[in-house]
C-alpha positions in Angstrom: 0.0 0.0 0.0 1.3 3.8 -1.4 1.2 5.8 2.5 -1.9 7.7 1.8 -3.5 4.2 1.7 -2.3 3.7 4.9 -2.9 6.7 6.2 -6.3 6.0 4.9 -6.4 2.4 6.7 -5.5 3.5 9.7 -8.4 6.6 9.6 -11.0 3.9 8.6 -10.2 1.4 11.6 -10.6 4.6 13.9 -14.2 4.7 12.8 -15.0 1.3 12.0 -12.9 -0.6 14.8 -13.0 -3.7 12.8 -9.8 -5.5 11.1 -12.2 -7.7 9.3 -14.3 -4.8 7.8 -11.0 -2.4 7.0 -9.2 -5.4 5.3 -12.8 -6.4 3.2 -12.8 -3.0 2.0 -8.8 -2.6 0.9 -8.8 -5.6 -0.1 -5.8 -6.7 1.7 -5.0 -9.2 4.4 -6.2 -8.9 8.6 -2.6 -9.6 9.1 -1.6 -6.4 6.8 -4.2 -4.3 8.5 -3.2 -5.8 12.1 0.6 -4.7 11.1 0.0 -1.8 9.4 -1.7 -0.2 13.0 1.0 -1.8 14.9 3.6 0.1 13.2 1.1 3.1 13.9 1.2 2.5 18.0 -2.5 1.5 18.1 -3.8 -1.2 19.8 -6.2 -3.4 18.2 -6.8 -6.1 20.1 -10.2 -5.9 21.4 -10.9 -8.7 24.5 -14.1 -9.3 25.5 -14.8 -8.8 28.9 -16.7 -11.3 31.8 -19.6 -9.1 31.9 -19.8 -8.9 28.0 -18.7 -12.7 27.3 -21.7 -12.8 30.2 -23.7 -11.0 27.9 -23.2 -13.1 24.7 -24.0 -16.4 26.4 -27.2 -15.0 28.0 -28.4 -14.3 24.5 -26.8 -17.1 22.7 -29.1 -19.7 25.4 -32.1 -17.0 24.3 -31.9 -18.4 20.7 -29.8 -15.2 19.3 -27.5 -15.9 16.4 -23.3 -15.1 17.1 -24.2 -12.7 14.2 -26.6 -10.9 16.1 -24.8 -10.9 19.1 -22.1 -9.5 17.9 -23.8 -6.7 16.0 -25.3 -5.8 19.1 -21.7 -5.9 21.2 -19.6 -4.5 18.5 -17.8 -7.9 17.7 -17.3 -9.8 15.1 -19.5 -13.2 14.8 -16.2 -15.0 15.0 -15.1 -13.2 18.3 -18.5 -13.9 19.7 -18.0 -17.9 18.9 -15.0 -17.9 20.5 -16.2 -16.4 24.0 -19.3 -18.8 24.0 -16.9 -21.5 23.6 -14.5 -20.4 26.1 -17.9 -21.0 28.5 -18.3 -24.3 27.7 -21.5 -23.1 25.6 -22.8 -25.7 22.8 -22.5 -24.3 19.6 -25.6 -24.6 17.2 
């Protein structure tokens, strides 16, 4: 990427605070937008919290999709999969 692209990456994840969503839309690799705000001192790893991983599995056992979930968290499906898991919840 020329730097104005990554100038323009790094603007974008500001707002969107999504790798997933930042590398769909340039069309490059997580790992090149994980890097590329690494090199820019920000810190983009996003835990979930107990009370949020709480949260998720309340609404996972009240038929909610991960998908839905997550939209309502701010997380990505995938991160919301991971937390129910990490409870011991039953994926369906």
């Amino acid at each position: 990427l020329r730097t104005s692209e990554v100038a323009l990456v790094v603007a974008r994840y500001l707002v969107a605070r999504s790798i997933r969503i930042v590398a769909r839309e340039f069309q490059v690799s997580r790992t090149t937008v994980a890097r590329i705000l690494t090199e820019h001192g920000i810190d983009a790893s996003r835990r979930m919290t107990d009370a949020e991983i709480s949260v998720a599995v309340e609404l996972y056992e009240q038929r909610l999709s991960s998908a839905a979930i997550g939209q309502q968290l701010g997380r990505d499906n995938h991160t919301i999969l991971k937390a129910l898991r990490s409870r011991g919840v039953a994926i369906r």
